[in-house]
Phi, psi and omega in degrees: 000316172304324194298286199288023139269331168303339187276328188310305185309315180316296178315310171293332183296316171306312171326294153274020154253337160324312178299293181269024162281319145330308182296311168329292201295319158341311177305298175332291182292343187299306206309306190278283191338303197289323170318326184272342150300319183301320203284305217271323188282350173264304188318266148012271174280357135317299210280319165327305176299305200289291182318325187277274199297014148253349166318293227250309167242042152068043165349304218264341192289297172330293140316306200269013166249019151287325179283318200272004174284269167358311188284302176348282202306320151305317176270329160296327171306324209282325198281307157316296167307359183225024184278140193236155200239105170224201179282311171253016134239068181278174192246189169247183162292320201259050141283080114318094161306177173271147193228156156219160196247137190249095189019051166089006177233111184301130185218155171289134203276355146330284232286341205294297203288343132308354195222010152262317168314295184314307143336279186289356170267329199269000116342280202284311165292001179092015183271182180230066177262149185223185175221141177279313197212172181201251206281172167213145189261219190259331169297286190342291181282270209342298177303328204272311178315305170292334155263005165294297174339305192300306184295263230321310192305285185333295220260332162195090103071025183280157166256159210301336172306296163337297174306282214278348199255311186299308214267338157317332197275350157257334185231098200282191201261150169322135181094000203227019189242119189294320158342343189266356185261348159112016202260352192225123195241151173283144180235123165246203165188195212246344181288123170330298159322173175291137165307326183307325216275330207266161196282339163334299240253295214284333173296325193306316218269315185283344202219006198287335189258012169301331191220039169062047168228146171225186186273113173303319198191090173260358142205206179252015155315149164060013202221005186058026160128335173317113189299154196286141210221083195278017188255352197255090171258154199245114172286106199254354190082114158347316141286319209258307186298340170284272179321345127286324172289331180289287185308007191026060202242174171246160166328283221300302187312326175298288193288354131318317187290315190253012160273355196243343147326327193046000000 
């Protein structure tokens, strides 16, 4: 009689470990599963949720007029900075830039922090460079223009015409002096000599688009007549001032390039 209760006992006990090894393995699976339902029910409801709010506020519209803001905003940098001012393209007077004062000399506030780096390197080789002038406006060059004219006319016996035809080729007329976009600053040195001649000139020329500057007018090709001006460098921004020297172009040859470019 004892045997068959030991069997009895036996069987249930196996019964119930059998059960909760079953309950376990239940657990388990609920235990895996559920993380993986929680997930495919967030996923679902992102992409659903994403359709309505791209639905109600035009996402993709959204998108594409922030690249076209961005581009705007790219192309009004590119047309400032690279604007360019002569006898066939002139400015009126109530053209004014934004300015900043440079140790008492107005510049376009592009250019300072490039135009201090540069400074302060070409400082450290032991040169002695400064900048004489920068922006000028349009009354400004009217005086300086009319009074080169008078002298000239005066010192040989020229007539006005004569006068205005010689002395354009160094001093353009108001509206017509690039110097009104504030982009162009004068360079000097401690030295006697022509500035072309100096070792100031040959660093500059060499090291000048490192820090977004090239030489405004290295001869008269392409300058609206201007004579070559080693002392007048132009600030274009560092990229644009490299891709004109790899392309060996001048301003005018450049913004030609890159209008046809389209």
């Amino acid at each position: 009689m004892k045997k068959n209760n030991y069997k009895i006992n036996r069987g249930a006990i196996e019964e119930e470990k059998r059960k909760t090894e079953n309950s376990l393995l239940y657990q388990k699976a609920i235990l895996f599963l559920l993380p993986v339902i929680m997930v495919a029910v967030l996923v679902i409801g992102i992409f659903f949720g994403y359709k309505s709010y791209k639905a109600k506020y035009n996402v993709e519209s959204i998108a594409t007029d922030n690249s076209a803001h961005i581009q705007e905003e790219i192309d009004n940098f590119n047309e400032k900075i690279l604007k360019i001012i002569n006898s066939a393209s002139p400015e009126d007077e109530n053209f004014v830039p934004e300015l900043v004062d440079f140790n008492g000399i107005k510049i376009s506030p592009l250019m300072k922090y490039h135009l201090e780096d540069l400074l302060f390197d070409a400082k450290n080789e032991g040169l002695s460079l400064k900048v004489v002038s920068g922006y000028i406006s349009f009354e400004e060059q009217k005086e300086i223009y009319s009074s080169a004219v008078q002298k000239y006319k005066e010192s040989s016996k020229a007539s006005v015409v004569k006068a205005e035809s010689y002395v354009k080729k160094t001093i353009p007329k108001e509206g017509e002096c690039e110097q009104q976009t504030g982009l162009i600053v004068e360079f000097a040195c401690d030295s006697d000599e022509d500035f072309e001649k100096t070792e100031e000139y040959h660093w500059l020329t060499k090291n000048c688009v490192n820090y977004g500057f090239v030489l405004r007018y290295p001869n008269e090709e392409n300058t609206g007549g201007r004579k070559f001006s080693p002392s007048l460098f132009r600030y274009v921004g560092i990229d644009h001032a490299k891709t004109m020297r790899s392309y060996n172009m001048t301003l005018d040859e450049y913004v030609l390039y890159l209008s046809n470019r389209g």
